[in-house]
VOPAGU-2260 file (C-alpha; in pm, 1 decimal, decimal comma):
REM VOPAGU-2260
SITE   aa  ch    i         X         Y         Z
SITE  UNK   A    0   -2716,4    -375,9     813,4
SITE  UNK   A    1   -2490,6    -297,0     526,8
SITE  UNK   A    2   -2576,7      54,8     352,6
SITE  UNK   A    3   -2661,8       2,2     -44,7
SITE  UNK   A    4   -2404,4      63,3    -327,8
SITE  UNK   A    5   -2490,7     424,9    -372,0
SITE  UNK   A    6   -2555,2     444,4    -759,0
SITE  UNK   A    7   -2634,0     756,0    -983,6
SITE  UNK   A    8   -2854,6     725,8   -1288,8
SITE  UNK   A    9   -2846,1    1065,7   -1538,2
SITE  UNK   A   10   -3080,3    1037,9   -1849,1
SITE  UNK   A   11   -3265,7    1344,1   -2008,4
SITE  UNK   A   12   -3604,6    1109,0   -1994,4
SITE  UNK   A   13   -3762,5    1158,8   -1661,2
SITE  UNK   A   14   -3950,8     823,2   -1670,0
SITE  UNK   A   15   -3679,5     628,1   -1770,2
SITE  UNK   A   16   -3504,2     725,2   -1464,3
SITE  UNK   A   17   -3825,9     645,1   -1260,6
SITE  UNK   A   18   -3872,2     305,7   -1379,9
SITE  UNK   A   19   -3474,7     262,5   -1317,4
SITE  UNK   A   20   -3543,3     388,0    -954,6
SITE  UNK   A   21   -3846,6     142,3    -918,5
SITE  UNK   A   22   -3682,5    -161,6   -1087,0
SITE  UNK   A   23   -3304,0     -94,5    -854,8
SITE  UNK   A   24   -3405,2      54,6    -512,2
SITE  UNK   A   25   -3455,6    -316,5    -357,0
SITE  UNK   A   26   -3060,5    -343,6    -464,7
SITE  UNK   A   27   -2917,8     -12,5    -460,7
SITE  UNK   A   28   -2940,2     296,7    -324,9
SITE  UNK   A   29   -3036,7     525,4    -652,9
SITE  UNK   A   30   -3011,1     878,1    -690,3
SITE  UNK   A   31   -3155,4    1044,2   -1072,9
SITE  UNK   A   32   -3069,8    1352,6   -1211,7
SITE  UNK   A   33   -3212,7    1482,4   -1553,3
SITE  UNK   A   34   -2876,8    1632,2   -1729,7
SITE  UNK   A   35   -2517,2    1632,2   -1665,1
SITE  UNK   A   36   -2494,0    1960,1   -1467,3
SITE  UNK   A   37   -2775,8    1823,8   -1195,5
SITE  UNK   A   38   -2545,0    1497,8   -1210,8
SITE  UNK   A   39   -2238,0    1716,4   -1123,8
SITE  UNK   A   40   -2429,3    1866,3    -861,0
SITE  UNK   A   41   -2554,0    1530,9    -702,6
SITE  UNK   A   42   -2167,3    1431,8    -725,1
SITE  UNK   A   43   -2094,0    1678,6    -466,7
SITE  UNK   A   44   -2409,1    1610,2    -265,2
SITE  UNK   A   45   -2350,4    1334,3       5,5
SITE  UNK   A   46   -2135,7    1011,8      -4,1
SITE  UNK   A   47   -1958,7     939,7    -325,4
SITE  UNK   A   48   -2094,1     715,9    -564,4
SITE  UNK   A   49   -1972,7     329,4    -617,3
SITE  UNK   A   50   -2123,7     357,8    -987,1
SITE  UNK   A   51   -2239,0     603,9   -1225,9
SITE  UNK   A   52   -2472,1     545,2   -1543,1
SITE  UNK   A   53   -2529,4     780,5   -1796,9
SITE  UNK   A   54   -2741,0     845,9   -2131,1
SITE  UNK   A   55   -2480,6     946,5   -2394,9
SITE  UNK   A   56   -2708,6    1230,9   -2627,1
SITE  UNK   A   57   -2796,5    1487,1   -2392,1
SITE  UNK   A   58   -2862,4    1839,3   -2435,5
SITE  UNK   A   59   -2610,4    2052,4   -2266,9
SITE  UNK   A   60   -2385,5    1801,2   -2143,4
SITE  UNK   A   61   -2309,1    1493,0   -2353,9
SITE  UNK   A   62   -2252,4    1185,8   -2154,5
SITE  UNK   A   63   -1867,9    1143,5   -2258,6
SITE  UNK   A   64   -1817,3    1486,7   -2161,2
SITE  UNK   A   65   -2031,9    1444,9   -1848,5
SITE  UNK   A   66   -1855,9    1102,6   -1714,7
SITE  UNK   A   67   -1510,5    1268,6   -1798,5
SITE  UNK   A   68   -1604,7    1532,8   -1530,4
SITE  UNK   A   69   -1734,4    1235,4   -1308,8
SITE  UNK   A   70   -1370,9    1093,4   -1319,0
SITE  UNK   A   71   -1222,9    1431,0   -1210,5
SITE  UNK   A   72   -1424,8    1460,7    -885,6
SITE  UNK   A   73   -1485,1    1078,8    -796,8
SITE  UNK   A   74   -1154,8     892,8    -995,9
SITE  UNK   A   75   -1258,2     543,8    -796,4
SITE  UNK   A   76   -1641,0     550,5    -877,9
SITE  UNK   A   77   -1730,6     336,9   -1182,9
SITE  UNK   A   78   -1859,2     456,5   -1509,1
SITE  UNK   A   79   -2105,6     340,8   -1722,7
SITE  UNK   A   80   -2286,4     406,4   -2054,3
SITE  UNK   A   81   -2665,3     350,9   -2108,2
SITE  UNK   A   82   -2798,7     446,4   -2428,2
SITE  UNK   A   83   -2999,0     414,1   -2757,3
SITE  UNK   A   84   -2858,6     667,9   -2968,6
SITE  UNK   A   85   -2521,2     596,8   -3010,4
SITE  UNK   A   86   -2228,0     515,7   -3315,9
SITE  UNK   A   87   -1857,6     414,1   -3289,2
SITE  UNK   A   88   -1714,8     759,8   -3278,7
SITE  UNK   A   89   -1927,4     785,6   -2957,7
SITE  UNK   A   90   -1861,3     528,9   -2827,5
SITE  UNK   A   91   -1439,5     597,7   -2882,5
SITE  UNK   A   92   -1523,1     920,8   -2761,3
SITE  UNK   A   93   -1702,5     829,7   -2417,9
SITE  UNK   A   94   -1459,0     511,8   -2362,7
SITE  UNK   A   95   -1141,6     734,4   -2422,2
SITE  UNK   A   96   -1285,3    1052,4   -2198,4
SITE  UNK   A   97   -1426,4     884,1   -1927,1
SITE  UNK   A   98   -1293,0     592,6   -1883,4
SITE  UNK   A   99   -1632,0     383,6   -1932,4
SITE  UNK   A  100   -1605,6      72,7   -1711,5
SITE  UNK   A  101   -1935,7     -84,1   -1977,5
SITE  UNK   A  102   -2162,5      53,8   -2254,3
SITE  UNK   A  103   -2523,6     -38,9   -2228,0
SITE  UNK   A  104   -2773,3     -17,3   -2488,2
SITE  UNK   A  105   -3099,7      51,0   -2452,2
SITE  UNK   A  106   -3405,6    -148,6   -2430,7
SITE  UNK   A  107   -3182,2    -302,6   -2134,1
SITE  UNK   A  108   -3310,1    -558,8   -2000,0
SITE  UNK   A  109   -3365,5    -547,7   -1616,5
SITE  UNK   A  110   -3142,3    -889,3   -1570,7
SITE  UNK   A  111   -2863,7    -740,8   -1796,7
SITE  UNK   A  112   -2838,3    -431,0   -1601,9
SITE  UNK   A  113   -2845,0    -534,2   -1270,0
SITE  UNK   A  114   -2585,6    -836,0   -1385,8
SITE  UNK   A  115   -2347,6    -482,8   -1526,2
SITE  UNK   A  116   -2419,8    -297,1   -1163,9
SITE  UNK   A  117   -2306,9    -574,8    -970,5
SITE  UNK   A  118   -2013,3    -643,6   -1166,3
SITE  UNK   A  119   -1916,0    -272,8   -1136,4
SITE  UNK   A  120   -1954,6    -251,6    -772,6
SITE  UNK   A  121   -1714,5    -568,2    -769,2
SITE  UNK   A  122   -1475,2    -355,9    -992,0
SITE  UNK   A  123   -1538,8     -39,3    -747,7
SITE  UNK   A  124   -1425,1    -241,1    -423,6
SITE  UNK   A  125   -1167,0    -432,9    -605,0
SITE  UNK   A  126   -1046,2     -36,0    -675,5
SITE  UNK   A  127   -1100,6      77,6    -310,2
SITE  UNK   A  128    -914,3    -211,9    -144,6
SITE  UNK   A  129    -618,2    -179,3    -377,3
SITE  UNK   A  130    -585,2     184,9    -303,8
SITE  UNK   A  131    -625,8     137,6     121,7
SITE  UNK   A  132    -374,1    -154,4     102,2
SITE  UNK   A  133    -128,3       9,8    -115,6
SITE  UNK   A  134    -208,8     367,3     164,2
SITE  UNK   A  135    -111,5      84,9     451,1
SITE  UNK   A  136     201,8     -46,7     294,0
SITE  UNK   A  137     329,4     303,4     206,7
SITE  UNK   A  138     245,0     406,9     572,3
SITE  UNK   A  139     418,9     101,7     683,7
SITE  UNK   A  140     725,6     216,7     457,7
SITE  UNK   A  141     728,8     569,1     582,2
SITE  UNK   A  142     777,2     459,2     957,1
SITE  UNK   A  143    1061,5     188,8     828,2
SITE  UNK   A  144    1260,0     504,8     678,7
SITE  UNK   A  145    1259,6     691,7     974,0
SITE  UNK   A  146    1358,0     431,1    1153,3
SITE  UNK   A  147    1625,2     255,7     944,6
SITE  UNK   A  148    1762,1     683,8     955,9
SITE  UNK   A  149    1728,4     730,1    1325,7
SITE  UNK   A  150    1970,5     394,2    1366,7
SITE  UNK   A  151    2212,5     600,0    1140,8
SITE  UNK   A  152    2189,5     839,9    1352,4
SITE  UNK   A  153    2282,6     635,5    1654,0
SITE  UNK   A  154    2535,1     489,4    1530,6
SITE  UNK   A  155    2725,2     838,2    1460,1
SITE  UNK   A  156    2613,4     917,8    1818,8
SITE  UNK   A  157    2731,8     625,7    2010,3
SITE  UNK   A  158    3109,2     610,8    1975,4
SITE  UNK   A  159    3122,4    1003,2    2161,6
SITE  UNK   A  160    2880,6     882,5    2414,2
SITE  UNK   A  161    3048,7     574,7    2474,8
SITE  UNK   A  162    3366,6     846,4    2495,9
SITE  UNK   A  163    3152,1    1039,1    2820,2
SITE  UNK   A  164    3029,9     777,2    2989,1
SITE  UNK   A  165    3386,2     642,5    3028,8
SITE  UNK   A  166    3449,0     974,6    3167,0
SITE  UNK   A  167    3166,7     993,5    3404,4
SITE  UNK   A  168    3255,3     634,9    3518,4
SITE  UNK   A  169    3605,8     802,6    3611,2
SITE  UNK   A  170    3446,0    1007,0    3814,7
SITE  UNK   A  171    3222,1     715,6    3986,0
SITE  UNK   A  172    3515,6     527,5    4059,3
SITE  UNK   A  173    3657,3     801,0    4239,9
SITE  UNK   A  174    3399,7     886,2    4423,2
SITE  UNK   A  175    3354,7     509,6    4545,1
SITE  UNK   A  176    3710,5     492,1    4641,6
SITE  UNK   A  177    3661,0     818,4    4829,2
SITE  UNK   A  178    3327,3     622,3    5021,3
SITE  UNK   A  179    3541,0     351,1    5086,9
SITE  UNK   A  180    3804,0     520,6    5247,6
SITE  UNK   A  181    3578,2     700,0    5473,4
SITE  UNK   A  182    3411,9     402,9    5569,0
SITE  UNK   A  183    3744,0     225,9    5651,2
SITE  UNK   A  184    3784,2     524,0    5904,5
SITE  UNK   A  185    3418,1     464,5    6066,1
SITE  UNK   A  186    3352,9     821,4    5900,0
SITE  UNK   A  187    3003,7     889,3    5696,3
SITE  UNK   A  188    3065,4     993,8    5323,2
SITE  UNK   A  189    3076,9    1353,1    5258,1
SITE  UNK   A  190    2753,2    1599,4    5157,1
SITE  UNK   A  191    2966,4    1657,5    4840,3
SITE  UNK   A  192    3006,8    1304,4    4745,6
SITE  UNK   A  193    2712,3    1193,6    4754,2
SITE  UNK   A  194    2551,1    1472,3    4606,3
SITE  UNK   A  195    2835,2    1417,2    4329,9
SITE  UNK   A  196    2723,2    1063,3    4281,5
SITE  UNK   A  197    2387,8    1096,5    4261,4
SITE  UNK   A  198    2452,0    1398,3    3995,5
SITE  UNK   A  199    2625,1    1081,9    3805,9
SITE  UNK   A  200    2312,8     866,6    3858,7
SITE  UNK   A  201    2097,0    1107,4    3661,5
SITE  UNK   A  202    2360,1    1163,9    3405,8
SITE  UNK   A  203    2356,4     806,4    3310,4
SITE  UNK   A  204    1991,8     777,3    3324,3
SITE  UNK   A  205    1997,3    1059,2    3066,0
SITE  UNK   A  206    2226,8     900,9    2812,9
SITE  UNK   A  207    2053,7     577,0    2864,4
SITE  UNK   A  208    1718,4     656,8    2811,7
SITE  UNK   A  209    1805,6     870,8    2506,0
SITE  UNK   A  210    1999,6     580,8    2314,2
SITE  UNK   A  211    1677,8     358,6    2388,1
SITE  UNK   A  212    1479,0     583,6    2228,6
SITE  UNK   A  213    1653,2     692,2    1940,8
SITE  UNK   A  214    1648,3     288,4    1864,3
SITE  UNK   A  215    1289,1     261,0    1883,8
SITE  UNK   A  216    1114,3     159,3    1556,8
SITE  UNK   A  217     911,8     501,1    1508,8
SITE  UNK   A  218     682,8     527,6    1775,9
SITE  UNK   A  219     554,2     866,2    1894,8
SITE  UNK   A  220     436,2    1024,0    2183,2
SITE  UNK   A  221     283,2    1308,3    2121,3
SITE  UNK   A  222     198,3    1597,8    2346,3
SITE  UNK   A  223     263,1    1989,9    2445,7
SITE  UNK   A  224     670,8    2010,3    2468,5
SITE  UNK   A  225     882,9    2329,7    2530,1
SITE  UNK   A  226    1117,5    2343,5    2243,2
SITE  UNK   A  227    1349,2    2570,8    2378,0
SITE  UNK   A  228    1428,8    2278,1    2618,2
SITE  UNK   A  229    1419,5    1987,6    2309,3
SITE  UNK   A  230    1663,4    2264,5    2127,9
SITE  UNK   A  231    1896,0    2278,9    2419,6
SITE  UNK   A  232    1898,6    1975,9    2559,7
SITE  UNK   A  233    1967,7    1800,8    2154,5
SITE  UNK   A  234    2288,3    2059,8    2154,0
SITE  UNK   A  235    2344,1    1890,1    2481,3
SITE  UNK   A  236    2427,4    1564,5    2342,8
SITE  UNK   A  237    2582,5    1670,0    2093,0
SITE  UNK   A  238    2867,2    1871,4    2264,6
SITE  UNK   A  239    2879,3    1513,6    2482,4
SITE  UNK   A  240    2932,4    1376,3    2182,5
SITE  UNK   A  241    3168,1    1585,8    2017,8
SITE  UNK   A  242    2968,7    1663,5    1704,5
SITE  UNK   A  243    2963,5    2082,6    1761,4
SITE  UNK   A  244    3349,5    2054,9    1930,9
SITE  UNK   A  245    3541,9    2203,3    1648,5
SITE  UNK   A  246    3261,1    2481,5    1565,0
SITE  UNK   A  247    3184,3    2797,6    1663,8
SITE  UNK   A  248    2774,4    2711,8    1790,3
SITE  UNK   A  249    2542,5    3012,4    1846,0
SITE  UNK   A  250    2223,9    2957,2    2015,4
SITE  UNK   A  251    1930,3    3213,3    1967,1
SITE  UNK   A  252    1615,8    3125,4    2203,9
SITE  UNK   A  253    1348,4    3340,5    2259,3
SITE  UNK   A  254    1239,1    3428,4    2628,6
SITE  UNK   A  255     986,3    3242,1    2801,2
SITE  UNK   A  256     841,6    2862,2    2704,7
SITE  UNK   A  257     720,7    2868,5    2345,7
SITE  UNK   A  258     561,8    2496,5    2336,3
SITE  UNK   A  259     458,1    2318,6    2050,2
SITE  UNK   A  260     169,7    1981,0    2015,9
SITE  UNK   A  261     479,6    1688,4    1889,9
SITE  UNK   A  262     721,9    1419,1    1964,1
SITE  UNK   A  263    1026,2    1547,2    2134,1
SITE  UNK   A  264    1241,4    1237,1    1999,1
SITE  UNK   A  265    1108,5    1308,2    1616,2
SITE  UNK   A  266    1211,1    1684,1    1691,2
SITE  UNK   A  267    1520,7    1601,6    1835,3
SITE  UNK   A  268    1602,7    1401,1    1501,2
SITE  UNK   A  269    1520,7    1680,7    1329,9
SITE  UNK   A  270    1820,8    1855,2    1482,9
SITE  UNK   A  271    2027,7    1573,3    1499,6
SITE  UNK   A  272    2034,4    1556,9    1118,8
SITE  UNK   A  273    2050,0    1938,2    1005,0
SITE  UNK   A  274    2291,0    2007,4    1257,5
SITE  UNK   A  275    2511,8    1712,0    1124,8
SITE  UNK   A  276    2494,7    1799,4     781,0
SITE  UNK   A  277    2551,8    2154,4     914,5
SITE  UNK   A  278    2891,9    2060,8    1081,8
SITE  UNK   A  279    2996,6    1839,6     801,3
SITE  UNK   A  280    2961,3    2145,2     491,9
SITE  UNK   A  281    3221,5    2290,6     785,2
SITE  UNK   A  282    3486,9    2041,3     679,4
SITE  UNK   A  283    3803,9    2166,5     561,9
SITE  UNK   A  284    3717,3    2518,9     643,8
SITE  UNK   A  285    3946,4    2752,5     865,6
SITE  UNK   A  286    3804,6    2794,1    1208,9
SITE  UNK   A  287    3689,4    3133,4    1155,7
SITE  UNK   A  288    3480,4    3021,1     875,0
SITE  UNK   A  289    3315,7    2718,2    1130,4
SITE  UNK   A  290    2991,7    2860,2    1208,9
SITE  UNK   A  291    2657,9    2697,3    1296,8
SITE  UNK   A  292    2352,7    2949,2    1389,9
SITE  UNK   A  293    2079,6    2804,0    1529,5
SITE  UNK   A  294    1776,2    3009,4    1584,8
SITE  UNK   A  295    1442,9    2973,8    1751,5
SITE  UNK   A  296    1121,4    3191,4    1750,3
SITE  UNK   A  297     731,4    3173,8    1711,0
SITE  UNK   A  298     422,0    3335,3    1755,0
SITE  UNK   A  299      55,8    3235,3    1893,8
SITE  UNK   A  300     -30,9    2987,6    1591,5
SITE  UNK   A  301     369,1    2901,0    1462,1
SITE  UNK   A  302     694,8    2799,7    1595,4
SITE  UNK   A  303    1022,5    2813,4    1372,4
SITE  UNK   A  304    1319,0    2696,8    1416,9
SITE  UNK   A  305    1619,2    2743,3    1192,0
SITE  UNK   A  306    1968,2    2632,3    1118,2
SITE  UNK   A  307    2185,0    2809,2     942,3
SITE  UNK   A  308    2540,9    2747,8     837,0
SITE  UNK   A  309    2846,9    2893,6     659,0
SITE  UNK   A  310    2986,3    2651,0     474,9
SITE  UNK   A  311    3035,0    2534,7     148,5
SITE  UNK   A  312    2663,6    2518,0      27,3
SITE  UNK   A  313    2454,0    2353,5    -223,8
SITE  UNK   A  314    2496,0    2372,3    -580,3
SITE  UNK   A  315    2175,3    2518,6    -755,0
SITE  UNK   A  316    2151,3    2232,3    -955,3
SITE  UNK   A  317    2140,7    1982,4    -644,6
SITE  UNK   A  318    1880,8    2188,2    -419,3
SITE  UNK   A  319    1565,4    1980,4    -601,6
SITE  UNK   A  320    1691,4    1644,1    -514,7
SITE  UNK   A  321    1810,3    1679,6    -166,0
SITE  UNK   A  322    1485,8    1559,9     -48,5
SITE  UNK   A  323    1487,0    1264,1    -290,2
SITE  UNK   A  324    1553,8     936,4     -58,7
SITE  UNK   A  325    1948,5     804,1    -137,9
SITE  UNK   A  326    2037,6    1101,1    -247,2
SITE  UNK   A  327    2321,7    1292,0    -101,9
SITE  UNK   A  328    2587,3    1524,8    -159,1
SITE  UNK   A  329    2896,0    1387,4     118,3
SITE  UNK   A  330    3163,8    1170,4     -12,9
SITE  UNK   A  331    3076,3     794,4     -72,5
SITE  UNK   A  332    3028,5     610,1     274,2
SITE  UNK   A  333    3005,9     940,7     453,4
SITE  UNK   A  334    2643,1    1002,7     409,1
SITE  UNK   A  335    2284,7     740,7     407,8
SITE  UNK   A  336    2078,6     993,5     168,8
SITE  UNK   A  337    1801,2     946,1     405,1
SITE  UNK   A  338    1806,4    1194,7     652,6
SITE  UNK   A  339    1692,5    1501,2     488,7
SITE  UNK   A  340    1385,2    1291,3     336,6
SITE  UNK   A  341    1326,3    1177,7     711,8
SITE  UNK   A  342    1318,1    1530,7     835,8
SITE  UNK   A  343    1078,7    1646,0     547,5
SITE  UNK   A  344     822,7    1325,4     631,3
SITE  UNK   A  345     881,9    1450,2    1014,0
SITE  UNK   A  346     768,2    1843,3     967,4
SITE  UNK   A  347     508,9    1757,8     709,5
SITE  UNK   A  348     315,4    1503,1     913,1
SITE  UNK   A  349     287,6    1785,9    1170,5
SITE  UNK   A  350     143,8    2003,0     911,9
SITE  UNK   A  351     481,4    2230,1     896,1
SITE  UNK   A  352     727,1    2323,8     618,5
SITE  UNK   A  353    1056,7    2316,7     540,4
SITE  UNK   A  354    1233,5    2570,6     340,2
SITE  UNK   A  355    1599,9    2580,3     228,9
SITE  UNK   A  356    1791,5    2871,3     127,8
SITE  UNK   A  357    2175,0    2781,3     -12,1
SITE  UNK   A  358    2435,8    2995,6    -174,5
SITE  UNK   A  359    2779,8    2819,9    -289,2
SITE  UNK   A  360    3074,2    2896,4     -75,5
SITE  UNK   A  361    2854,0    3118,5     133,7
SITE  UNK   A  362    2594,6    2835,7     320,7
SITE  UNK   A  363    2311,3    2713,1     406,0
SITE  UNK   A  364    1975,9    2785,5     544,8
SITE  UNK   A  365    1693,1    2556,4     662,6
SITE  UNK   A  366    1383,7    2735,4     838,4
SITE  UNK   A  367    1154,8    2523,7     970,6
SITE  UNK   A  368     784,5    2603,1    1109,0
SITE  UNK   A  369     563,6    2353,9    1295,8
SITE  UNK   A  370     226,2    2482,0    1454,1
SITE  UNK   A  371     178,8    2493,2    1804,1
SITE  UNK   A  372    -192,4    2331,7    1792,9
SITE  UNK   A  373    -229,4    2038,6    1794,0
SITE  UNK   A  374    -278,8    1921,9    1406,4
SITE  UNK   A  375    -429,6    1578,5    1224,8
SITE  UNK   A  376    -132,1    1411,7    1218,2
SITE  UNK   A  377      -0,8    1074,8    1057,0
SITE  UNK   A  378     -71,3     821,5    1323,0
SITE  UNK   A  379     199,1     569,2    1514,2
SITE  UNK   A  380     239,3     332,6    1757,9
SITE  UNK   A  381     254,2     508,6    2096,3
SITE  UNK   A  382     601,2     393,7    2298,1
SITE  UNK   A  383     556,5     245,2    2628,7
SITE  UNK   A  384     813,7     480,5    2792,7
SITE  UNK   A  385     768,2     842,8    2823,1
SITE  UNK   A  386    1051,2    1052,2    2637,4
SITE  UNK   A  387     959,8    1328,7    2833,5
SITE  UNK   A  388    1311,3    1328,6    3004,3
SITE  UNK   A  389    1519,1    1163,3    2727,0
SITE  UNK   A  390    1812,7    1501,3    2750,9
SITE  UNK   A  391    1706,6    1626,4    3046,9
SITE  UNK   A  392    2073,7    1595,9    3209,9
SITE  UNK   A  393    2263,4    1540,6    2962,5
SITE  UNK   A  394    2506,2    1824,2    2945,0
């Protein structure tokens, strides 16, 4: 059985409010208080309200003052007027405060009241649904950014992969030819070959099931994952890929397994992006001045992970709009303006935070913390392949 539209009456008369109660609680669930500070208090008492009617000359509390309150706590409930003492600076006064959905006067007839309820209940769900459909379509949104970023981010990975597995297929050939031979000869293959080609196996397993999943449209799969082996196995692929090759890369782990409750592909995008922006401030620099740090620490509740670089920096009046979608700061057709706004939606919907420290020809600092419980979390789709092993090999 439906529940009632929840409904809260305020009126200084006590036996108004109980001939209300009598004449409305076939209809509506009605709650009464006597001023406007017992109405605040039955605001925070239970289930919001759908609607809330209120006597305009009270003592205390007036009712535009009252129902302005009610529209800080409860901004979706509907507000209404019921009185018989009022004039047109009131009635300004009340419509302009509280944002009065109708005024009522008083006698009101039962008809005439219940005819105003209903229609604000109408107005309250109209409200409600608006609100939950425009949550869904943002939601929807969110998870179309990260993925429309994480293709960018493939496609600035796949032309150095490509580049490997051409070298491991080398390799394969060889080895085949080397199986063949032996087999010509009635001879089995050696210990060393076929523990070379099954080394090969895993490697391409590795690179494929990473590309796969950095194409997936946003799913998660969320779980307990040591970061120290996300962290290392992401710098991994992108030595294969040649992203840290003209850099000097410094790895700080801590010793030991310090897990965290996440997604290891959404972490590894993390590092795909602030490591690439990382090695791109490098450009044009002398070697010597080609440095990416990246660190990694935590403690029973927090994990952090920075990356820190020395190159050209951020100009103070750019550090407030690097998390602004489109914007960006690389040379036109260099940069998507996405990925920093995809890391920031990443860490936040793990309840972590992101913090940036830059200094102009000096460089840059992101520290990022993520807690190591499991947190409420924005929900996704979860894949149908585990990405448990998604850089396992690839080296």
């Amino acid at each position: 059985m439906e529940a009632l539209p929840r409904v809260l009456f305020v009126d200084d008369e006590p036996r108004v409010l109980d001939g209300i109660a009598v004449q409305l609680r076939r209809r509506f669930e009605v709650v009464t208080a006597t001023s406007g500070a017992a109405g605040l208090v039955a605001l925070t008492a239970g289930a919001p309200f759908v609607v809330v009617v209120s006597d305009m000359r009270m003592p205390g509390m007036d009712g535009a003052a009252f129902l302005h309150k009610v529209r800080e706590l409860q901004p979706d409930t509907v507000r209404l007027i019921l009185t018989g003492y009022t004039d047109l600076g009131d009635a300004v006064r009340a419509v302009n405060d509280g944002y009065i959905f109708r005024l009522l006067t008083k006698p009101c007839s039962p008809d005439t009241l219940v005819r105003a309820l209903d229609d604000a209940v109408e107005q309250y769900r109209c409200v409600t649904a608006d609100r939950v459909l425009l949550e869904r379509k943002l939601s929807d949104m969110s998870s179309q950014l990260i993925h429309a970023e994480r293709l960018a981010t493939l496609g600035t990975m796949t032309s150095g992969v490509a580049h490997e597995l051409n070298n491991i297929n080398t390799i394969f050939l060889a080895s085949i030819d080397e199986v063949r031979e032996r087999a010509a000869s009635g001879l089995p293959p050696e210990e060393r070959t076929l523990g070379e080609l099954f080394r090969i196996g895993q490697h391409l397993r590795a690179h494929a099931t990473q590309i796969m999943n950095m194409g997936r449209p946003g799913p998660t799969c969320d779980k307990h994952q040591d970061l120290k082996t996300i962290v290392e196995g992401t710098l991994g692929l992108l030595k294969t890929a040649g992203k840290t090759r003209h850099i000097g890369l410094t790895l700080e782990l801590p010793e030991g397994e310090l897990s965290a409750f996440c997604d290891r592909t959404r972490i590894e995008q993390i590092l795909v992006n602030l490591i690439g922006n990382s090695v791109d401030a490098l450009a044009g620099l002398p070697w010597q001045r080609r440095k990416v740090r990246v660190f990694l620490h935590g403690d029973e509740e927090r994990a952090t992970l920075a990356i820190e670089d020395t190159g050209h920096g951020i100009a103070p009046d750019k550090m407030d709009q690097i998390f602004e979608p489109y914007f960006t700061t690389k040379p036109k057709g260099k940069g998507t303006g996405l990925g920093l706004p995809v890391v920031k939606q990443i860490v936040e919907s793990y309840g972590g935070t992101i913090v940036v420290t830059s200094k102009q020809g000096e460089g840059t600092r992101f520290e990022i913390t993520l807690p190591r419980k499991q947190q409420k979390k924005v929900a996704f789709t979860k894949p149908s392949i585990d990405e448990d092993d998604a850089l396992e090999n690839a080296a």
